[in-house]
N, C-alpha and C positions, 0 to 999 in steps of 0.2 A: 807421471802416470806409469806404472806398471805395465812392461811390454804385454803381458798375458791376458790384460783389461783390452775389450771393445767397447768403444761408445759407439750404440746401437740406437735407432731412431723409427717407432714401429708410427705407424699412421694408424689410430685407432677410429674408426666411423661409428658412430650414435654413442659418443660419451655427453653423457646428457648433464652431470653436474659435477661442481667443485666438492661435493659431499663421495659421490661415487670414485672421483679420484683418489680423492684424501685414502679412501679404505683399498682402493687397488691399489696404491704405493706402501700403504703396510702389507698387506697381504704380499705382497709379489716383491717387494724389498726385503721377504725375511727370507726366498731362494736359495737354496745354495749357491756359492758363485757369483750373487750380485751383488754388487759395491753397493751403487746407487741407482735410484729412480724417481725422473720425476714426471709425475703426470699434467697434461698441460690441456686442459678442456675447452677454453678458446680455441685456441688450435688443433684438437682431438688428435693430440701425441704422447707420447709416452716416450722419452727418453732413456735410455737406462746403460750403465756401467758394468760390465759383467763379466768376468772369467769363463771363457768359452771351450775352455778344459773342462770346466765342471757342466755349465750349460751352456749348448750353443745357443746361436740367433733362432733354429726355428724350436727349438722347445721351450725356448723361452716366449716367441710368439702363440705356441700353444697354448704355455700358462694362461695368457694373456687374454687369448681367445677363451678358455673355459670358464676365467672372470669373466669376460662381456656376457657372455650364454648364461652365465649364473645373475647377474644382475639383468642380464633381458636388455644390454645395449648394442648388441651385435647385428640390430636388424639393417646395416648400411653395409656389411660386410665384415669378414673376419680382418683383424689387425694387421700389417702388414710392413715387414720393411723395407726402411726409405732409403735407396741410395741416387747418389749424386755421380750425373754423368756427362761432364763439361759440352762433349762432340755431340749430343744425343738428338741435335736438330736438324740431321739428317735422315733422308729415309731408309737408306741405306749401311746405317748405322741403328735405327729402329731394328731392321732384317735379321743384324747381328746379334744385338743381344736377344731380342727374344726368340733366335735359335739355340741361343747358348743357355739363358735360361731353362727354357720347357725343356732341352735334355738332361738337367740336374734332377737325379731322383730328391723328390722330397718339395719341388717346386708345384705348387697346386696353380696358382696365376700371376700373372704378369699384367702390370698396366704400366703403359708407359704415356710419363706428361713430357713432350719433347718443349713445350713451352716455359716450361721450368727444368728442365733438365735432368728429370727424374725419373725413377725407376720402384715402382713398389712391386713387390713381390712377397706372396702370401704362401703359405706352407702348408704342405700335406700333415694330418694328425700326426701322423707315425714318423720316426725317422729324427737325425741330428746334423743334419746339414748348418754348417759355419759358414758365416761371411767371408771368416779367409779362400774356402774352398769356391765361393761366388765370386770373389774377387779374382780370384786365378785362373780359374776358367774366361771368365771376360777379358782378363788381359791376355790370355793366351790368344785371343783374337784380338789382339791390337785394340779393347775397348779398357780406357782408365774410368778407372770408378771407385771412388770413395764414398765410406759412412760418412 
């Protein structure tokens, strides 16, 4: 893989079928910047490859989100992505990241499943906030977090 590639992992709520995927993986696979994408409707994910030079994680969550609002599957919530946060079953490490979060311009919300060890975060319209920039601010507080 291409150092410049992210494999991004959004959680998309009310993907209602393997018909609606199929067309949101052409659509949003011809992107500038995305390698690959796959939409996975059992699971309501959308995985996707992408050059975050060209587009980052939240405009490309945008796209994302403007598909679900165009097909009417968005009523669960806008798309979100999913990181992975080994220590995150502490309270006190809850505290952390979603102080670290909510000060990133461009972060609209935060949920965190400390049961699974995750972290989805959903994005404001506006704005090109990257993962590397999420990732750096969390570990600047001692929180490791990977896509």
């Amino acid at each position: 893989m291409n150092n410049s590639l992210s494999r991004l992992t959004f959680s998309v709520p009310g993907l209602l079928s393997k018909l609606e995927a199929g067309i949101a993986e052409e659509l949003l696979g011809s992107l500038p910047g995305v390698r690959r994408i796959h939409v996975q409707e059992a699971q309501q994910t959308c995985k996707v490859e992408c050059d975050e030079s060209i587009i980052s994680a939240q405009e490309f969550a945008n796209r994302l989100c403007e598909e679900s609002r165009r097909r009417d599957t968005s009523a669960n919530g806008p798309p979100a992505l999913v990181l992975k946060v080994p220590r995150l079953k502490t309270k006190p490490t809850e505290a952390v990241v979603r102080n670290v979060l909510s000060s990133l311009p461009g972060v609209a919300a935060i949920a965190i499943r400390p049961d699974s060890q995750l972290i989805e975060v959903a994005f404001h319209s506006e704005g090109s906030l990257t993962t590397e920039k999420i990732l750096c601010e969390l570990h600047r507080e001692g929180i490791i977090a990977a896509l």
